[in-house]
C-alpha positions as CSV (number, residue, x, y, z in Angstrom):
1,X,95.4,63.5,98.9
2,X,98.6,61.5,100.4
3,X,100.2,64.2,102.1
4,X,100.8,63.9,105.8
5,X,98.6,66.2,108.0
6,X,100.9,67.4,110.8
7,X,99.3,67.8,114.5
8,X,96.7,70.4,114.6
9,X,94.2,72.4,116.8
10,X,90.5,71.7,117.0
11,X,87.7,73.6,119.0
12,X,85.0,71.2,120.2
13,X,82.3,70.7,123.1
14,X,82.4,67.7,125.5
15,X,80.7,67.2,128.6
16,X,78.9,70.5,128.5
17,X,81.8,72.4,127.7
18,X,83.0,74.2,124.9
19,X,87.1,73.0,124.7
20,X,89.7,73.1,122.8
21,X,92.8,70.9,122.0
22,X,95.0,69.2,119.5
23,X,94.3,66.2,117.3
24,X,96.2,63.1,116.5
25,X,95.9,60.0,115.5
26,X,94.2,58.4,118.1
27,X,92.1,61.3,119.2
28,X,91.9,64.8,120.5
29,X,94.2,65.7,123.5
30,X,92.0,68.0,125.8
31,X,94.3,71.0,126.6
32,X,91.4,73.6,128.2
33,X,92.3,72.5,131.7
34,X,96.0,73.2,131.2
35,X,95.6,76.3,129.6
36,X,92.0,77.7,129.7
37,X,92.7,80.3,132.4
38,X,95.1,81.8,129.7
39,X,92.9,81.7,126.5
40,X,89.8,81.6,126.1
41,X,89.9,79.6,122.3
42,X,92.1,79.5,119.7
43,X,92.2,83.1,118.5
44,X,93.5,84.0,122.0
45,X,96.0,81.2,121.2
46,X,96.8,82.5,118.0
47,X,97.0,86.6,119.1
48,X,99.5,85.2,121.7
49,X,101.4,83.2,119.0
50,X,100.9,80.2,121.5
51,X,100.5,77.6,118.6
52,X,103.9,75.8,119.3
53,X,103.2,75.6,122.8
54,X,100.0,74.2,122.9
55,X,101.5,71.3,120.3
56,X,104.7,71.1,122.5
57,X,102.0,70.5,125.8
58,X,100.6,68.1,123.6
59,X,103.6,65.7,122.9
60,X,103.3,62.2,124.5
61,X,100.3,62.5,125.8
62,X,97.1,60.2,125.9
63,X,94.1,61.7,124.1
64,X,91.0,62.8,125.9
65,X,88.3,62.2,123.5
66,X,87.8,60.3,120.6
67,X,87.0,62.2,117.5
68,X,83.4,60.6,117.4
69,X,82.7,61.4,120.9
70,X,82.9,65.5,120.6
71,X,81.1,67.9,118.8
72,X,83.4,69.9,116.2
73,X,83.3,73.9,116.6
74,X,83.8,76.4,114.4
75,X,87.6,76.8,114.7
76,X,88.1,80.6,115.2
77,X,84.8,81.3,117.4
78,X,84.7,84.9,117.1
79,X,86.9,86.5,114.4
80,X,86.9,90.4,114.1
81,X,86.7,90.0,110.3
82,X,85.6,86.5,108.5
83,X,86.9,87.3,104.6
84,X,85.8,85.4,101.5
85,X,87.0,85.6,97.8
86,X,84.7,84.7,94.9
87,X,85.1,83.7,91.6
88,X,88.9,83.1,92.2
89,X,89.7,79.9,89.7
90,X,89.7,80.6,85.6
91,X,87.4,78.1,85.0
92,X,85.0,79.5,87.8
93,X,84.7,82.5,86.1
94,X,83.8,80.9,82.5
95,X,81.1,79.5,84.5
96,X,79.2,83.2,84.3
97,X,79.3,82.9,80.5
98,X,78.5,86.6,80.9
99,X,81.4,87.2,78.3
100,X,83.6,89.1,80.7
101,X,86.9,88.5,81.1
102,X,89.0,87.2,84.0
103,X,88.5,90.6,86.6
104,X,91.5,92.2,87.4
105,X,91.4,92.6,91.6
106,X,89.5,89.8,93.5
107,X,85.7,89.9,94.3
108,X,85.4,90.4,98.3
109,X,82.5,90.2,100.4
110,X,81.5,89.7,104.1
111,X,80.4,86.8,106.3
112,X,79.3,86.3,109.9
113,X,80.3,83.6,111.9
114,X,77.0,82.6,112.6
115,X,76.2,81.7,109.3
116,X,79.0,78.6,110.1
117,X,78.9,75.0,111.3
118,X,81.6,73.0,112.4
119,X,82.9,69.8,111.1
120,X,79.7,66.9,111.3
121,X,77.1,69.3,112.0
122,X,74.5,69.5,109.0
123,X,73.9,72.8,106.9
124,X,70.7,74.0,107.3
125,X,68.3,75.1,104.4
126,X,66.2,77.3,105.8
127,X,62.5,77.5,104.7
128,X,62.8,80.3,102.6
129,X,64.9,78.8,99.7
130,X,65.7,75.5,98.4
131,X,68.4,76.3,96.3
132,X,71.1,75.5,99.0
133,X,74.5,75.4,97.1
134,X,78.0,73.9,98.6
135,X,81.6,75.9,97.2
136,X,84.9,74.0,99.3
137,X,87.8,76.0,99.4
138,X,91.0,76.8,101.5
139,X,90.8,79.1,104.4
140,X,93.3,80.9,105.9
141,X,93.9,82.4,109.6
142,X,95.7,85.6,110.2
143,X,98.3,85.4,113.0
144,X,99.9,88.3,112.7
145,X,98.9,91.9,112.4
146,X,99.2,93.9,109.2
147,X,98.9,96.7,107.0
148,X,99.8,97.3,103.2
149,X,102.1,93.7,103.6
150,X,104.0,92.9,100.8
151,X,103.7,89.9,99.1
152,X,107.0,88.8,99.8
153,X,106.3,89.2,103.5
154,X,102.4,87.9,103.0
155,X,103.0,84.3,104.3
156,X,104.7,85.6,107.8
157,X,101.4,87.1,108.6
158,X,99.5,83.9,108.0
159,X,99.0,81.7,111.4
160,X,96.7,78.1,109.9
161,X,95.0,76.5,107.3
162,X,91.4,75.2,107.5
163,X,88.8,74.1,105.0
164,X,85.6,75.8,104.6
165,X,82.2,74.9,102.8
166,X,81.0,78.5,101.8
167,X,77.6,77.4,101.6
168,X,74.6,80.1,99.5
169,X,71.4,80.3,99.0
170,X,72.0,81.1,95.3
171,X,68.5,82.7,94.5
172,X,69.3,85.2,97.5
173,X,72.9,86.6,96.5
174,X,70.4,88.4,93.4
175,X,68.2,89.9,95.4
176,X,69.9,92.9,94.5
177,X,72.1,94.7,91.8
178,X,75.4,94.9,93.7
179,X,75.7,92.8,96.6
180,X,75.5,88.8,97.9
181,X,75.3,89.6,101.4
182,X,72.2,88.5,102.0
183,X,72.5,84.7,99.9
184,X,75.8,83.9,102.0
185,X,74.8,85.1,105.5
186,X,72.0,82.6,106.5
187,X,72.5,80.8,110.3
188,X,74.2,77.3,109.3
189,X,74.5,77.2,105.7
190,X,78.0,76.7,106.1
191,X,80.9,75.2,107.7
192,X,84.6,75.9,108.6
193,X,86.8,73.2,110.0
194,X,87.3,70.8,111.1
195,X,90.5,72.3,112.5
196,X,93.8,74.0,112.5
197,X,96.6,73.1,110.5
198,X,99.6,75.2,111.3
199,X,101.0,77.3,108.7
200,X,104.9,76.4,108.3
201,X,105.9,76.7,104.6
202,X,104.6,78.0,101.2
203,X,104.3,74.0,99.9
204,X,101.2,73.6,102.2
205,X,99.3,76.3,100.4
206,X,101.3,76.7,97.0
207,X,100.2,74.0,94.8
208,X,97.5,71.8,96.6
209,X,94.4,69.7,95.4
210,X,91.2,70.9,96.2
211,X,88.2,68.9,96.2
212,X,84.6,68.5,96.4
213,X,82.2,65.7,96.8
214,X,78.4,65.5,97.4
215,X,77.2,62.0,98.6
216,X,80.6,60.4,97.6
217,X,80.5,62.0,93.6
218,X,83.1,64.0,92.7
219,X,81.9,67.6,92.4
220,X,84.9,70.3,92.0
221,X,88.3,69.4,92.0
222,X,91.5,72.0,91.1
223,X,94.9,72.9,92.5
224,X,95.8,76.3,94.5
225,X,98.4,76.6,91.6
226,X,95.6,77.9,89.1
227,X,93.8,80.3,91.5
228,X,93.6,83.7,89.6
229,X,94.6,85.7,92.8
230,X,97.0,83.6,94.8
231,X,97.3,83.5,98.7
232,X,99.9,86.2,98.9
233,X,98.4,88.1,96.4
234,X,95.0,87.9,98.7
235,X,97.1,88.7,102.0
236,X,98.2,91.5,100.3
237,X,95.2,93.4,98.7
238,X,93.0,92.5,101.7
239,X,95.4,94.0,103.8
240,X,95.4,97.3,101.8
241,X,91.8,98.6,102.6
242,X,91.6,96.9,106.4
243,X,94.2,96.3,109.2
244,X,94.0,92.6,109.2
245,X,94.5,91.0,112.9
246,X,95.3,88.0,114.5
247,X,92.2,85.6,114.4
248,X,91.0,87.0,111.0
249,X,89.7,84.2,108.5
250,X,90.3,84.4,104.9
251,X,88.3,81.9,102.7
252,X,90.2,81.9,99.4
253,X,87.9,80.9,96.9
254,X,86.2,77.9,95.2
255,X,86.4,75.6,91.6
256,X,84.5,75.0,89.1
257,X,81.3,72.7,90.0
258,X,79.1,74.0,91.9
259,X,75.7,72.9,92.2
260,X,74.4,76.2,90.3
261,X,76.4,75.6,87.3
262,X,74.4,72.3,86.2
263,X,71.6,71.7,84.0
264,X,69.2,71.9,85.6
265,X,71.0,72.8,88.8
266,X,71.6,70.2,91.6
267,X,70.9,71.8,95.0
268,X,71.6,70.2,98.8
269,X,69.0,68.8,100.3
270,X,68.0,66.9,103.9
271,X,69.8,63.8,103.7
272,X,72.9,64.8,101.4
273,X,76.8,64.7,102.6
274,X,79.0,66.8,101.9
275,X,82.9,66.5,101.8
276,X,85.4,69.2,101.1
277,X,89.0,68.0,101.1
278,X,92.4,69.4,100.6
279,X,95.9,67.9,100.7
280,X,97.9,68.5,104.3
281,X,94.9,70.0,105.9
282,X,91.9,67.6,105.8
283,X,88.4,67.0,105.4
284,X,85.7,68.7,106.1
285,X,82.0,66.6,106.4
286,X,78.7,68.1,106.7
287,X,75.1,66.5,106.1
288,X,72.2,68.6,105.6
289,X,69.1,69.0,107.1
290,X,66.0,71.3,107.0
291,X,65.9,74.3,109.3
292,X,63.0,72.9,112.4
């Protein structure tokens, strides 16, 4: 996890405000006064293809904030559509033991941006279910309209990279034959974040580690080489069915390890931190905490 994470955009509240900005080393340089009368967040950045001129604002300047003194938001506040693959890494789908082989077209299904956190805000399990489950993978933002893309062309419709934690209430994704709507679509048992990375070149999504860890143990851990449907692929087949648009989040799929797949199963409870990490983006921390 040594590789260099370039400058990138963050959405975050300070004094009473909800911001936005771009993160460095020493801290997060405040760009809403500069350019709030022109977008609202980051998807208006991104629709405008503003990205390099928000990070050219940014150059030489003193931060604002220190990262500990901001709340983290959600990245993309208010995507038209919020994307997510499952069961997208071979050794993933051994974990069904259901004797079916690798599917042939990705699994798809829907989730609502409420059913996010941003990064340092706990997961919530709500009182319903305790059987709160963690999944890290890559996300990807959309920056550039489409329909029926290529592959070849798949990576000039993609804007950023963040990290998501694609939190489930596993019991609830069976609470009927052919859907998991309901066990991924609870208020806050996920995250996205904790920013923006700028998409530039296919080695920042190619052939990256991806890991996991719960309370500092190592949990899931793969490379983006050995997904089953890769990111082009995804851009691609998603692209099909729907017009994708700028703003539009893709989260890409998770490894092996999840707390479902032990025995007995390990599920998140109050108290328990949460770290999903991948090379050139970041890491994404969440505790958890029982809904009040």
């Amino acid at each position: 996890m040594n590789r260099p994470i370039p400058a990138r955009l963050t959405a975050f509240r300070a004094n009473g405000a909800d911001r936005y900005g771009v993160v460095v080393d020493a801290g997060i340089i405040d760009l809403t006064p500069e350019f709030g009368s022109r977008f609202s967040g980051l998807k208006e950045v991104i629709e405008a293809g503003a990205i390099d001129e928000l990070l050219k604002a940014a150059e030489g300047r003193t931060p604002s904030y220190r990262e500990e003194d901001v709340s983290f938001l959600i990245p993309i506040a208010n995507p038209e559509k919020l994307i997510c693959v499952g069961v997208n890494f071979p050794s993933r789908n051994e974990e069904y033991k259901d004797g079916q082989a690798a599917p042939g077209k990705p699994s798809l299904f829907i989730r609502f941006p409420r059913s996010f956190v941003g990064h340092r805000h706990n997961l919530v399990r709500p009182p319903e279910s305790d059987q709160l489950d963690y999944e890290g993978e890559v996300t990807i933002v959309i920056g550039k309209s489409g329909r029926r893309i290529p592959q070849e062309r798949a990576y000039e419709h993609i804007a950023a990279l963040t990290l998501c934690n694609e939190g489930t209430i596993r019991d609830w994704v069976r609470h009927a034959k052919f859907n998991v709507t309901q066990g991924k679509n609870f208020d806050a048992t996920g995250a996205i974040g904790p920013w923006l990375v700028p998409f530039t070149s296919a080695d920042q999504l190619d052939d990256i580690e991806l890991t996991t860890r719960v309370n500092g143990e190592l949990r899931q851990q793969d490379r983006t080489s050995r997904m089953m449907f890769d990111f082009r692929y995804i851009v691609s087949y998603v692209s099909t069915f729907t017009t994708l648009v700028p703003g539009d989040v893709i989260v890409c799929g998770t490894p092996t390890g999840a707390g479902a797949r032990f025995e007995p199963p390990i599920w998140l409870k109050p108290g328990d931190v949460v770290e999903v990490e991948a090379e050139g983006i970041g890491k994404l921390v969440n505790g958890v905490e029982d809904e009040r």
